[in-house]
N, C-alpha and C positions, 0 to 999 in steps of 0.2 A: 708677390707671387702667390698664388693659389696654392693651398696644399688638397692633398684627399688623407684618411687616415688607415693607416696598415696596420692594424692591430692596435697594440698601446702605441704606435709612432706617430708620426704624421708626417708626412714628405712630399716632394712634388709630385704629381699625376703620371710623368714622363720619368720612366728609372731606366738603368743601363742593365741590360743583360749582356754578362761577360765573355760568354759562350765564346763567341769569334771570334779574342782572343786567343784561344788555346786550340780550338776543337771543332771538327765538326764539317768547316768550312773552308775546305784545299788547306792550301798551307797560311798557315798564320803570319800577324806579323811579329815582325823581330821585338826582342824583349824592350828595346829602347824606344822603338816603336809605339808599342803598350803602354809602357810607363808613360809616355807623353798623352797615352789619347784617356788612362785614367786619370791622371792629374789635370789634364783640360776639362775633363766630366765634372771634377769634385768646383774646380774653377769656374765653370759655367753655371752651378747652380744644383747640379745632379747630387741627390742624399736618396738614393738608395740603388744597390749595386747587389747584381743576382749573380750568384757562383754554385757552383755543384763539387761534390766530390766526383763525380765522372768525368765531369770537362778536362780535357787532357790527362787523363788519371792523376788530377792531385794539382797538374803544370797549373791551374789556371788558378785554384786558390794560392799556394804557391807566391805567384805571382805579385796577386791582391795583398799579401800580406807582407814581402817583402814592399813592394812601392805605396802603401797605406794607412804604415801601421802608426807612423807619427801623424796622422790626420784620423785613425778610429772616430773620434766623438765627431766626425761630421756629415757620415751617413749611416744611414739601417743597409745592415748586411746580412745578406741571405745566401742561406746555402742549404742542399740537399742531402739524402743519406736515400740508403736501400741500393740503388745503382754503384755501383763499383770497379775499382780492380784486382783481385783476387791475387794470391801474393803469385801466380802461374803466369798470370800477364793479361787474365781472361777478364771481360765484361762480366758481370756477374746482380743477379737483381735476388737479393736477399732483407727482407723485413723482419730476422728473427731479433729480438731486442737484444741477443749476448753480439749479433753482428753491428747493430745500428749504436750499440757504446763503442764499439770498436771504431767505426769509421768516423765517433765523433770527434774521438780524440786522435785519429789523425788529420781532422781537418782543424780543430781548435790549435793545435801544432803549426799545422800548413799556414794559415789566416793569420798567428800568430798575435792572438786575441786569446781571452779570459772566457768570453761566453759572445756566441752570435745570435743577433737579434729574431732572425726568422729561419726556422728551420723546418725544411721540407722532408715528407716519404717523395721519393721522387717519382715511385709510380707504384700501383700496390702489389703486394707477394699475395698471389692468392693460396700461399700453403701457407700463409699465417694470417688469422684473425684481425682486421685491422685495430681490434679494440686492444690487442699485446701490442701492437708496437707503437701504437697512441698511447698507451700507456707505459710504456719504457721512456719514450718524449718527454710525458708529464715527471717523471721522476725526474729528468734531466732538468728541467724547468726549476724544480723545486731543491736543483745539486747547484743552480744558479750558472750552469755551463750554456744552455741556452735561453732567451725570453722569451719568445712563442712559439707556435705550433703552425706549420702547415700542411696539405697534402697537393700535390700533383695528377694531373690527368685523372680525377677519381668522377663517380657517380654522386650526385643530389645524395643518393642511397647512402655510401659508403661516406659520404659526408656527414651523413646526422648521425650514423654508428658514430663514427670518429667524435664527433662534439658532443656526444653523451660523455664520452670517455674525459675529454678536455678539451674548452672552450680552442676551435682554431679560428687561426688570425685569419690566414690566408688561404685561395684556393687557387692555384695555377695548369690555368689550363692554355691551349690554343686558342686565341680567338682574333678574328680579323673579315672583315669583307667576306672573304671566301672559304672561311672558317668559321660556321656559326650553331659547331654541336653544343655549345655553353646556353644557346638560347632554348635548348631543349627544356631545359629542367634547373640546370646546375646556379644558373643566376639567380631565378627565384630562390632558391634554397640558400645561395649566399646573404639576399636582401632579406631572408626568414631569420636567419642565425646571428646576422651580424659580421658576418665574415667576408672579408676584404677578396674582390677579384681580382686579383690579378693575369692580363695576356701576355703572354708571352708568343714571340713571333706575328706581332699586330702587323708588321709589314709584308704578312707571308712571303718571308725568307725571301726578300727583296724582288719578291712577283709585284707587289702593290706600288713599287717606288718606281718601274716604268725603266729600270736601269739596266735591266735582266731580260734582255730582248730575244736570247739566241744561249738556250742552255746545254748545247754542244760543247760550250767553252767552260764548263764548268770542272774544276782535277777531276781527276779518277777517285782519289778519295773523299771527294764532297756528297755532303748525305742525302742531297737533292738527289743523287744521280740514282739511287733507287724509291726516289716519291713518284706517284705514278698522274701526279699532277705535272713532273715536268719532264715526263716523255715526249716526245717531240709535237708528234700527233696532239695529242691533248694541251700540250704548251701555247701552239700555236691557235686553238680552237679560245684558250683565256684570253690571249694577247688580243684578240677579237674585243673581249669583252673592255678590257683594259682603254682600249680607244676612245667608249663611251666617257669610262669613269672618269678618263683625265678631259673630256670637253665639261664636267662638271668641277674638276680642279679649276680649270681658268675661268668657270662662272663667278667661285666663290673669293678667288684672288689669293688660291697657294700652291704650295707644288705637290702633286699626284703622294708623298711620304706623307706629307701635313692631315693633307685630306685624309686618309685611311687614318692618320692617328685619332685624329681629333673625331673622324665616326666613333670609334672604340670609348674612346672616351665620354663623349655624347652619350652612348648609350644607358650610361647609367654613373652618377655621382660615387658608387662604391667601388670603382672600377680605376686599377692604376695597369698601365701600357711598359712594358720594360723590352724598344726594341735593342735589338743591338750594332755595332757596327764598329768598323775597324778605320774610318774613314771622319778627320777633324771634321770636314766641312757638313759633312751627314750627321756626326757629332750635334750642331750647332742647329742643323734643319730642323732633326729630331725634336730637340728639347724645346724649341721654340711652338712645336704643334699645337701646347696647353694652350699657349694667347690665338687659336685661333676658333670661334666659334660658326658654325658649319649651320644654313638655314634648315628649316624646318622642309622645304622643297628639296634642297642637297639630300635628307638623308632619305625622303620619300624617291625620287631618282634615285639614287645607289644600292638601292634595297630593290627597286624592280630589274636595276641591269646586272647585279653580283651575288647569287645567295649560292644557298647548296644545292637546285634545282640547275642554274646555270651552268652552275661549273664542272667542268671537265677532270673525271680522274678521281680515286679515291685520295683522303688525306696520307693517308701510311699504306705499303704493301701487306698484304698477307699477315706475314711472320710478324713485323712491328705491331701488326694490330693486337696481336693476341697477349701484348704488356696492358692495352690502353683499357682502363677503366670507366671512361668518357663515354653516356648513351650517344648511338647513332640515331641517324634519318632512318625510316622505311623508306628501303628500297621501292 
């Protein structure tokens, strides 16, 4: 199996983002559920597995570390800080280093682990310096509680602050077919520094896997229901687009999930893909996208029928925008 290398690690190309498990996505599934579809991950080949302290406030590491914790040594584990839940009950986005020791030691708790391998800001506090709370990191690093460093949704810019401060592993941001603010800036700046990309949400939230026909049906609490990509109107103007990209799935000989992974991956050798899913047999789709390699014609097609010229809708509304760090397009 091919690896790519996440920092000091090296793992497959194709990791699990744990998210929908817990969080985010209607209602989850049942704990026994979970435990079957993570130990089918670690069974399949899967060594590296993304968690947050936000994801279900806590439920999703929680989780990971009850059904994991006699299998630790067999993937890199990642997990975030800065995002939270405040002991009120409240979402809370705080980068001050006396709060990101706090939330380390309830996730080192939660995971139920000595120290986790990759650790994210999860998105940045612009009332604190990024170079304080990279450097709070770096202390933890060197307390042997965590082994690398990464940041989320940040700027090329706020990228090289941070890696003066201390070398980071990783960068995580959105990127997919119809997500391609990474190609702005932030890629170059990861292939400049050494530092590992990671996409999170390569299958744009199950827009690219062709499954998601009609996002009327989606709960009330699912977090699509305020992207203004899957308002109806502009839902249905993608779905457009989507018609194209799967006559270029059945050129290449995979299915519409494969294809979007294996672009992402294509694009660049420092680049690992963490979608996620709550479902064995998408389990299995997923992981297998590494073995698939995509012509040099597939990605010239799919670049003229899917960018950020095409697409309908901005990525985040208003209010979410004003967390994200990530240069945009001109308007």
């Amino acid at each position: 199996m091919a690896t790519r290398n996440l920092g000091p690690f090296t793992c497959s190309p194709i990791g699990l983002g744990c998210v929908n498990l817990s969080h985010a996505y209607g209602t989850p599934p049942s704990e026994q559920e979970a435990e079957r579809l993570l130990l089918s991950a670690l069974d399949l080949g899967y060594n590296h597995l993304d968690t947050a302290s936000l994801y279900g406030f806590g439920a999703n590491e929680t989780l990971l570390g009850k059904v994991l914790k006699g299998r630790r040594d067999e993937f890199v584990l990642a997990s975030k800080c800065v995002l939270y839940k405040d002991d009120q009950g409240k979402r809370v986005l705080d980068g001050r280093p006396e709060t990101i020791r706090k939330t380390l030691e309830g996730s080192l708790q939660r995971l139920q682990t000595e120290a986790i391998d990759l650790y994210y800001l999860h998105r940045l506090d612009r009332n604190v310096p990024i170079e304080d709370s990279v450097g709070e990191l770096s202390r933890m690093v060197e307390a042997g509680k965590i082994r690398s460093i990464g940041i989320s949704e940040m700027s090329a810019d706020t990228l090289r602050k941070a890696h003066k401060i201390h070398p980071i592993a990783a960068m995580q941001t959105e990127y997919s077919l119809w997500t391609r603010n990474p190609e702005i800036a932030v890629l170059e700046a990861c292939r400049e520094l050494g530092t590992t990309f990671v996409a999170f949400s390569p299958l744009a939230r199950a827009f690219l896997t062709g499954k998601l026909t009609d996002p009327s049906v989606l709960a009330a609490n699912d977090l699509r229901r305020n992207m203004p990509r899957f308002d109806a109107d502009n839902y249905a103007k993608n779905l457009a687009l989507l018609e194209q990209v799967a006559e270029v799935a059945q050129q290449e000989g995979c299915s519409l999930a494969q294809l979007a992974l294996a672009w992402v991956l294509g694009r660049d050798d420092n680049i690992i893909a963490i979608p996620g899913t709550t479902n064995p047999d998408h389990l299995k789709e997923n992981f297998s996208a590494q073995d698939v390699t995509l012509s040099a014609g597939a990605f010239e097609r799919l670049d003229q029928i899917i960018n950020q010229a095409t697409v309908a809708g901005p990525r985040y509304n208003a209010n979410t925008q004003l967390e994200i760090d990530t240069e945009e397009f001109a308007v």
